[in-house]
C-alpha positions in Angstrom: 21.7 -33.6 -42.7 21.2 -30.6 -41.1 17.8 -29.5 -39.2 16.6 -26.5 -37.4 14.8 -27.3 -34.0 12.5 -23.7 -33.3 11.9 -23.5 -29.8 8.0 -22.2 -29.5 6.1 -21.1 -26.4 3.9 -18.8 -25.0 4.6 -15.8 -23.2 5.2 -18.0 -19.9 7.9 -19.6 -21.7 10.0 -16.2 -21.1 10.3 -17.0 -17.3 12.4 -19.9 -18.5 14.9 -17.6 -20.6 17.4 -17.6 -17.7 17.3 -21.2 -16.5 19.1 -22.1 -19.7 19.4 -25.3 -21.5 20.4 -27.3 -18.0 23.4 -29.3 -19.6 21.7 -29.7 -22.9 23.9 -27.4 -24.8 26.4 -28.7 -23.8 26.2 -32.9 -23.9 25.2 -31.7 -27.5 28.3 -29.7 -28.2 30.2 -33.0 -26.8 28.2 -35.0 -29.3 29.4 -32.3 -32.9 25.6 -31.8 -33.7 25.5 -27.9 -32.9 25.9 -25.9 -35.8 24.6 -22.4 -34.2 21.7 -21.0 -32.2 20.5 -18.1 -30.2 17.6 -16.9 -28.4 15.2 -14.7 -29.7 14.1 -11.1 -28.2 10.6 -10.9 -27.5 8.0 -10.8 -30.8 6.9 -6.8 -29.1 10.7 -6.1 -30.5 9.8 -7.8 -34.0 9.2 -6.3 -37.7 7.2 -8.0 -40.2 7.8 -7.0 -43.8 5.9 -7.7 -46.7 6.0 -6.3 -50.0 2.5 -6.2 -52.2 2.0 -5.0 -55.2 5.7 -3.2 -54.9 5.1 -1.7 -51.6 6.9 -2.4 -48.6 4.3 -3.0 -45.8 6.2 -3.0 -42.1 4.1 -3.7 -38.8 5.5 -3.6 -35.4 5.5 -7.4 -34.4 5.0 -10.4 -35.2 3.2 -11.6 -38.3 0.2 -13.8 -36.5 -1.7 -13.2 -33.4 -0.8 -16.6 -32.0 -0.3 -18.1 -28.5 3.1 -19.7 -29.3 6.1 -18.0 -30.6 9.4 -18.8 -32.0 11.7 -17.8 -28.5 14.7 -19.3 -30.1 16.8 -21.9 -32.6 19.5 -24.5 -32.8 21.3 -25.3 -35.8 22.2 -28.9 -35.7 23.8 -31.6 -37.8 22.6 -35.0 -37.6 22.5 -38.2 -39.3 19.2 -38.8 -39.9 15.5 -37.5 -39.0 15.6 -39.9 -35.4 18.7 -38.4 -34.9 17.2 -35.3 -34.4 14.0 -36.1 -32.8 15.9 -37.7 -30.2 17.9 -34.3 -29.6 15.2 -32.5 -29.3 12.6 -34.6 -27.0 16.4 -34.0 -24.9 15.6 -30.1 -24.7 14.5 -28.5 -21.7 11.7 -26.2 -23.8 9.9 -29.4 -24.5 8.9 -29.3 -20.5 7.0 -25.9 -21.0 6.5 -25.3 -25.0 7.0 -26.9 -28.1 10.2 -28.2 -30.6 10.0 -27.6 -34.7 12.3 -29.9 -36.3 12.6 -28.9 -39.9 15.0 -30.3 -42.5 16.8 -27.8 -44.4 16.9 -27.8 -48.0 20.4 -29.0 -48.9 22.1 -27.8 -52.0 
């Protein structure tokens, strides 16, 4: 099953940008489970579109005022739900911010 682990923080979390993943990446490339993943450019950079009542509505960043936001994502394939729990409590980010894990629907 495949799950997408969103890497959440607040703006303090973009000191970390450049320590990197600290091995993590790759002991997980070792183990198959990456599927993809990037960092994210800061939500000032972001567009938000909606579209209501068949208008397009853009504002400059992100969608929420919020205190955490999504700095990044990794893709990965595991075989079960504690699979990927235990891959990310392994992630640096969980020392300064917070790990989604969400399933993907699966055709």
């Amino acid at each position: 099953m495949q799950y997408m682990l969103m890497i959440c923080g607040d703006e303090s979390a973009a000191e970390h940008a450049e320590d990197g993943c600290g091995g993590w990446s790759e002991e997980m490339a070792a183990r198959g489970v990456i599927r993809g993943g990037a960092g994210l450019r800061p939500p000032k950079e972001a567009t938000t579109v909606r579209v209501r009542d068949g208008r397009t509505l853009l504002t400059d960043g992100p969608f929420a005022e919020t205190k955490e936001q999504i700095g990044g994502f990794c893709l990965i394939e595991c075989a079960d739900l504690d699979e990927a729990l235990e891959i990310a409590a392994k992630h640096p980010a969980v020392g300064y911010g917070t790990i989604e894990v969400r399933p993907l629907y699966q055709p």
